[in-house]
C-alpha positions in Angstrom: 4.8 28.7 -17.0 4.3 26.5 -14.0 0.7 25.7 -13.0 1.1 23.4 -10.7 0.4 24.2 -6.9 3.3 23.5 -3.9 1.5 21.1 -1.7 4.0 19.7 1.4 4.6 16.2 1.7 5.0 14.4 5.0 6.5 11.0 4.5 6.6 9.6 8.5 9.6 6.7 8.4 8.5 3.1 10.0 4.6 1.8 10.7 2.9 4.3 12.3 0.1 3.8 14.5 -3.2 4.6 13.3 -4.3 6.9 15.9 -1.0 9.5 15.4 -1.7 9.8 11.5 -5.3 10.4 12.4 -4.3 13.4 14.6 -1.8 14.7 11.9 -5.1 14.7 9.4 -6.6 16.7 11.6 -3.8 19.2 12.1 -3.4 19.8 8.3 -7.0 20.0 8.0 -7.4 22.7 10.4 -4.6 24.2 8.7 -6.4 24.7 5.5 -9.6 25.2 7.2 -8.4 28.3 9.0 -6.4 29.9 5.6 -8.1 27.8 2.3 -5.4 29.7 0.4 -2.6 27.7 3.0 -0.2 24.9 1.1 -2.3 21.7 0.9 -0.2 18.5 2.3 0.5 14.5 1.7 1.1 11.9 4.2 2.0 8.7 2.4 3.1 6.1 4.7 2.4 2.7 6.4 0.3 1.7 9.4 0.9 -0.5 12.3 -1.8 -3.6 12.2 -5.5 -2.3 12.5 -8.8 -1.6 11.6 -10.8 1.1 10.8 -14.9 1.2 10.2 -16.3 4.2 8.2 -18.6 6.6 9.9 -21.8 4.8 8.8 -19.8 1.2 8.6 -21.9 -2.0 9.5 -19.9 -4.4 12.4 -21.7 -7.4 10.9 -19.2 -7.3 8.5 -16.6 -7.8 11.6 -15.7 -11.9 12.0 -14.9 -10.9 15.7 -16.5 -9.1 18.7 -16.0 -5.1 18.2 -15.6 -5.2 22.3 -12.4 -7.6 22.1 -11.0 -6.9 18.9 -7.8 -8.6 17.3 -5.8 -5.6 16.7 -7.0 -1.8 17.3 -10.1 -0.8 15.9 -11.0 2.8 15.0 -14.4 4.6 14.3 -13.5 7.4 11.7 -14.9 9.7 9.7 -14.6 8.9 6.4 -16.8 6.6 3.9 -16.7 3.3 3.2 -17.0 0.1 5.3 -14.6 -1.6 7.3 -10.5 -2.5 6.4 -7.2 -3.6 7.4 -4.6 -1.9 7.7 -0.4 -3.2 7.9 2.8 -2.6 6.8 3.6 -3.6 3.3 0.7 -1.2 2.2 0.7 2.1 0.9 -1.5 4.6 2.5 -1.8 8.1 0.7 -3.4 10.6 2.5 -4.5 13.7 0.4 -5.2 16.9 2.5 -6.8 19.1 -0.1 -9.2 22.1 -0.8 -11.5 20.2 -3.3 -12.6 23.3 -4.5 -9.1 23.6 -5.6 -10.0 20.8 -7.8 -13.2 20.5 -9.2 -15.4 21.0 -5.7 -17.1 17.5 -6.1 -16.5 14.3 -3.7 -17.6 12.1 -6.3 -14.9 13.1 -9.1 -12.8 13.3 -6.3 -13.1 9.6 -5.7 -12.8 9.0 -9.1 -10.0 11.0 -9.5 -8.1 8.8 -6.8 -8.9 5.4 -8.3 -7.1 7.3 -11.3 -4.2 7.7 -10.0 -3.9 4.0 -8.9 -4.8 2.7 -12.4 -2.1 4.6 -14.0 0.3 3.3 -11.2 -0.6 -0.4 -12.7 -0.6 0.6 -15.8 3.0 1.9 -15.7 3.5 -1.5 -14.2 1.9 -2.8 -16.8 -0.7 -4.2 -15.1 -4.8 -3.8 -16.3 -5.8 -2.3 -13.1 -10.1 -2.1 -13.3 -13.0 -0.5 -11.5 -15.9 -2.1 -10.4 -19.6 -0.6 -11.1 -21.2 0.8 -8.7 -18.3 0.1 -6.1 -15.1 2.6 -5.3 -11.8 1.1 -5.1 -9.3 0.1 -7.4 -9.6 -4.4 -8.7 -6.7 -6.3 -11.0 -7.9 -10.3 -12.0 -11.0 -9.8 -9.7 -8.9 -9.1 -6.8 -9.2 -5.6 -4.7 -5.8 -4.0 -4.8 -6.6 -0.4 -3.6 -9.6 0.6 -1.0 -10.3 3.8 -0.9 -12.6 6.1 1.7 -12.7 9.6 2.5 -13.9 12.3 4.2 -14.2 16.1 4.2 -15.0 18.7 6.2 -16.0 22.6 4.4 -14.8 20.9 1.1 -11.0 20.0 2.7 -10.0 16.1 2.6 -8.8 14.1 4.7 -8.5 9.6 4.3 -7.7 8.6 1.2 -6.5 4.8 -0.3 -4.7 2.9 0.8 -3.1 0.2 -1.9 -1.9 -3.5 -0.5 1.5 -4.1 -2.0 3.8 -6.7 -0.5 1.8 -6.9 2.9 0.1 -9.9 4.9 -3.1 -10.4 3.5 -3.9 -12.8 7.0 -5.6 -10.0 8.7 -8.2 -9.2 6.5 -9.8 -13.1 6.7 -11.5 -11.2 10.2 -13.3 -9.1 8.1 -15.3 -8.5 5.1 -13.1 -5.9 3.5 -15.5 -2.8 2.8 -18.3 -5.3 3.2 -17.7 -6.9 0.1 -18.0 -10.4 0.2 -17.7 -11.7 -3.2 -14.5 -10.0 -4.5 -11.0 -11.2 -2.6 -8.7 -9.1 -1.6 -4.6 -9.0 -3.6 -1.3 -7.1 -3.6 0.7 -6.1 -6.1 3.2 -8.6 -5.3 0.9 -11.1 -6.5 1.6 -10.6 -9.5 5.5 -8.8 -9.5 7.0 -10.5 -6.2 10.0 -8.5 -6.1 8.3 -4.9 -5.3 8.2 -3.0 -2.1 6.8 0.1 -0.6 9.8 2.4 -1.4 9.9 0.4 -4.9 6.0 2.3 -5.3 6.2 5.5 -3.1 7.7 7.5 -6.4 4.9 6.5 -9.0 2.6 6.5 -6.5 3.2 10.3 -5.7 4.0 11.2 -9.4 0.6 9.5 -10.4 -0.8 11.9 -7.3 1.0 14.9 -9.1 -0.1 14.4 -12.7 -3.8 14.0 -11.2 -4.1 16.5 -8.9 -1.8 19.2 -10.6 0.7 19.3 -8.0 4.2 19.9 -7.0 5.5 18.0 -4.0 8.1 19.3 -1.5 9.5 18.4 1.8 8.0 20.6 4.8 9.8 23.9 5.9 10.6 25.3 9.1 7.4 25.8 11.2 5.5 23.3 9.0 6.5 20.4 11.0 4.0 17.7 12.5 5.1 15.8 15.9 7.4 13.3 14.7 8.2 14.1 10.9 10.7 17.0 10.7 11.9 19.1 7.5 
């Protein structure tokens, strides 16, 4: 018997700009938040060049002035300090009823670095956490930052995992205020992979974790922009 839950997966094509995958969130979120019992949704996709600064995120860890930054920078409402944002990296946004799975942000957390370590290690790469620190490090370098929020226990944010991106625009910051521990990309250590190369473990790693069963969006489930 199948236990595994339909959840709809949105996967946008080209960079899209922070601000429109924000709004989608929020659409899916209300979704759930007005029936809990509603299919829960995945947007996995790239981001035009940003930043984004958690809800309670420090701008001294900013190497420019918040009032004239060097590419858009968002205040959102999810955890975590500040990061950069491109294309070349994977961003996976879960929009789930935790109490679907466990009803506990922490395990939740934990639960995503998961699925990233058992990405690398199908790679077979010795993908590591860090005490006291959520995210997802190979050879000292931060590979996957992750930060989320939730509102009456349903998600929104997620990780987002550097693979073959420019690592340039994250010398302007201190990526999630962590100034000890550089930041990497998978292609650091296999040069020939790209995003579509990663999207299917990625989202199979997401399925084994989460207990899910990913499917393309029906009829009246669009978002502006993705159709079925």
């Amino acid at each position: 018997m199948d236990t595994k839950r339909s959840a709809i997966l949105y996967e946008p094509p080209g960079p899209v700009p922070f601000a429109r995958a924000w709004a989608w969130q929020r659409q899916l979120q209300e979704r759930l938040l007005a029936d809990p019992e509603a299919p829960e949704a995945v947007l996995l996709l790239e981001h035009e060049p940003c930043y984004t600064l958690g809800r309670g995120a420090s701008t001294a860890h900013l190497r420019f002035d918040p009032a004239d930054p060097p590419l858009p920078l968002h205040r959102i409402d999810r955890g975590g300090e500040v990061t950069h944002h491109a294309p070349g990296q994977l961003v996976l946004y879960p929009v789930l009823n935790l109490q679907r799975h466990g009803g506990d942000l922490h395990r939740y957390l934990r639960d995503l670095e998961q699925v990233v370590l058992d990405l690398l290690a199908a790679l077979e790469l010795p993908g590591e956490r860090c005490p006291g620190r959520t995210g997802v490090w190979l050879e000292g370098r931060k590979l996957a930052a992750i930060g989320v929020g939730a509102r009456r226990w349903i998600s929104q944010h997620g990780l987002a995992l550097n693979v073959n991106c420019s690592l340039a625009g994250f010398a302007a910051i201190v990526p999630c205020g962590i100034a000890d521990r550089p930041v990497g990309r998978l292609t650091d250590w296999r040069p020939a992979l790209t995003c579509n190369d990663v999207a299917p473990g990625l989202l199979g790693q997401l399925e084994r974790r989460f207990v899910l069963r990913l499917r393309p969006p029906r009829a009246g489930e669009e978002l502006e922009g993705i159709g079925p």
